[in-house]
N, C-alpha and C positions, 0 to 999 in steps of 0.2 A: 536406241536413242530416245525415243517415243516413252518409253516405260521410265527412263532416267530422268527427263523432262517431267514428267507427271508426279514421279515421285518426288523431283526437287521444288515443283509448286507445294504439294502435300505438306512438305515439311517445312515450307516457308511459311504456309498457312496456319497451320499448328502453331509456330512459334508466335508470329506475330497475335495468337488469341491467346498465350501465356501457355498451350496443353503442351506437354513434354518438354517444355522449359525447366532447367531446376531450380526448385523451389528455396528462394531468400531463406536464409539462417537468419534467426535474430539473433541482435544486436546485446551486446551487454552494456546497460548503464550501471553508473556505480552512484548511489544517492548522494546530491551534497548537505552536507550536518549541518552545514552552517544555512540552512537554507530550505530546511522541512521540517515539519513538525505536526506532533497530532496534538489537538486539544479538545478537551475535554467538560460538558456540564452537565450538572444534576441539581435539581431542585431540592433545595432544605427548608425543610419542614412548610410548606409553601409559601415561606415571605421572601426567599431570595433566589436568585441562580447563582451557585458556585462553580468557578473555571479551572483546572488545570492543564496541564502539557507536559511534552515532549517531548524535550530536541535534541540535536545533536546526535542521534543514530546512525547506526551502518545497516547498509540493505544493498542489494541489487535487482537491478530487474532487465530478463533479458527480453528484448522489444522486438516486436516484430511488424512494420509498421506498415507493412501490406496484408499482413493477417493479422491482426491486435489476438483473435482465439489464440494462437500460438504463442501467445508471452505467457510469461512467468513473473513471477516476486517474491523476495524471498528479505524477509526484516529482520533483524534482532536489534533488543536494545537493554540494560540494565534497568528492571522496575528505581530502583534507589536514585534513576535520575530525574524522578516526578518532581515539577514545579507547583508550588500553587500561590502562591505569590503570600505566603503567610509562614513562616517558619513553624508554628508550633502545629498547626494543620497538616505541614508536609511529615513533621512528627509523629505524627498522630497515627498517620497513615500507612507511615514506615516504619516505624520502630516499637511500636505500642504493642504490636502482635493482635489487634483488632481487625486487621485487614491484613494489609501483604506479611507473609511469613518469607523474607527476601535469607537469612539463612537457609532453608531448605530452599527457596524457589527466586532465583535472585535474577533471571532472566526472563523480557517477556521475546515472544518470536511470533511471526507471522509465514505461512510459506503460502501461496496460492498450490491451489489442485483443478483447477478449471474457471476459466474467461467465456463469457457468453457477450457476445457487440449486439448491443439495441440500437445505436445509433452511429451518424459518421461519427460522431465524439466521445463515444459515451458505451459503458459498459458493464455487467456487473462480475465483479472477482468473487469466488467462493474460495475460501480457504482455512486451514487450520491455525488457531490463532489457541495459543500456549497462553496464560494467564497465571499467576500463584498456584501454577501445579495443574492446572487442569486444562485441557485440549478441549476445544468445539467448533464447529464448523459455523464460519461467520460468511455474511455478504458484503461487499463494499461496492455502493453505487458510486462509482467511477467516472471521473467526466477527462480527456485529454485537454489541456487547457491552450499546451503549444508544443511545436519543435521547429526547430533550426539550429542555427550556429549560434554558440554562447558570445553576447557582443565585448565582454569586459574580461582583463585577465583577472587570474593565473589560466581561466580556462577558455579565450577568446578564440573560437575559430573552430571550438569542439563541436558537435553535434551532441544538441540538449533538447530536454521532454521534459516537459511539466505535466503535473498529474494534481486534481484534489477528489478526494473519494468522503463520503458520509456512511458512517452506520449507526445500529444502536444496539449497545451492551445491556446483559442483564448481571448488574455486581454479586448477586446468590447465585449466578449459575457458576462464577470463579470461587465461592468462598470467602466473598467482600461483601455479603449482605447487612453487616450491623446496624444497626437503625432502624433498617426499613419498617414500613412502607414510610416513617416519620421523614426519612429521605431516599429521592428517589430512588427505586432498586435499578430504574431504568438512567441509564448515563449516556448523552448524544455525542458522538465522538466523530471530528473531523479533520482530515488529512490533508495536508498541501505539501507536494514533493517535489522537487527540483533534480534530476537527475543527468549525470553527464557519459558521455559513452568513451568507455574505454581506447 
């Protein structure tokens, strides 16, 4: 009776510190298109900042929001849906053969391979980011911006995360260096994501 007792404290004690509890699954969000977007600026020839974007992508990312290290993300999106708010520029870009070769390479993708949390909010993703044919290992400083219930339909009541993350590209290391250094080879790229859980 004595040993049953002690054991039933033991393992009351355990659980209530989280040790031999099992460990939360995360969660799958599924990104909304209508509601994230990476945008994009580099400096030309030093009199201006030039912007572009894009939105409307598919991604998912499975959350875990008792251990953020344990999430995942995972993006694709078609290059050929670059904005830049200038028609003959987004031409230029896409179809010139000067930069994106989107016949041979018409998707970009993002996957994570590792989360490191610096802060309650905030964290950095490394992952392998696809560009015009060419793989490299990027970082996105990460900030979580919220979660809760989504308050508006079609998705009222869901369980949603927002995210925006900063990094910065080098366009020679994808095979988009033309111009350079006359414009910047370096390009500041930032992400705002709205995500809803399955």
């Amino acid at each position: 009776m004595k040993r049953s007792l002690s054991a039933l404290l033991l393992s009351t004690a355990l659980l209530g510190a989280g040790i031999g509890a099992a460990a939360a699954e995360p969660v799958k969000y599924t990104l909304d298109p209508g509601h994230s977007q990476i945008v994009f600026t580099y400096e030309h020839l030093g009199y201006s900042t030039s912007t572009g974007m894009f939105s409307g992508f598919e991604g998912e990312i499975m959350f875990d929001q008792e251990d953020p290290a344990n999430s995942s993300v995972k993006v694709s999106f078609p290059a050929e849906s670059m904005i830049t708010g200038w028609d003959p520029r987004s031409q230029h870009f896409l179809q010139s053969g000067d930069f994106f070769k989107l016949g041979e390479f018409p998707e970009v993708t993002f996957e994570s391979t590792g989360i490191e949390v610096t802060g309650e909010d905030t964290a950095k993703i490394t992952g392998d980011l696809t560009l015009n044919g060419v793989t490299k290992s990027v970082v996105l400083d990460a900030n979580l911006t919220q979660t809760g219930e989504y308050p508006l339909p079609p998705f009222e009541g869901k369980p949603a995360a927002g995210f925006k993350a900063t990094t910065t590209l080098v366009r020679s290391d994808y095979n988009l260096g033309m111009f350079a250094p006359y414009v910047s080879d370096e390009v500041q790229v930032e992400l705002s994501i709205e995500a809803m859980a399955e």
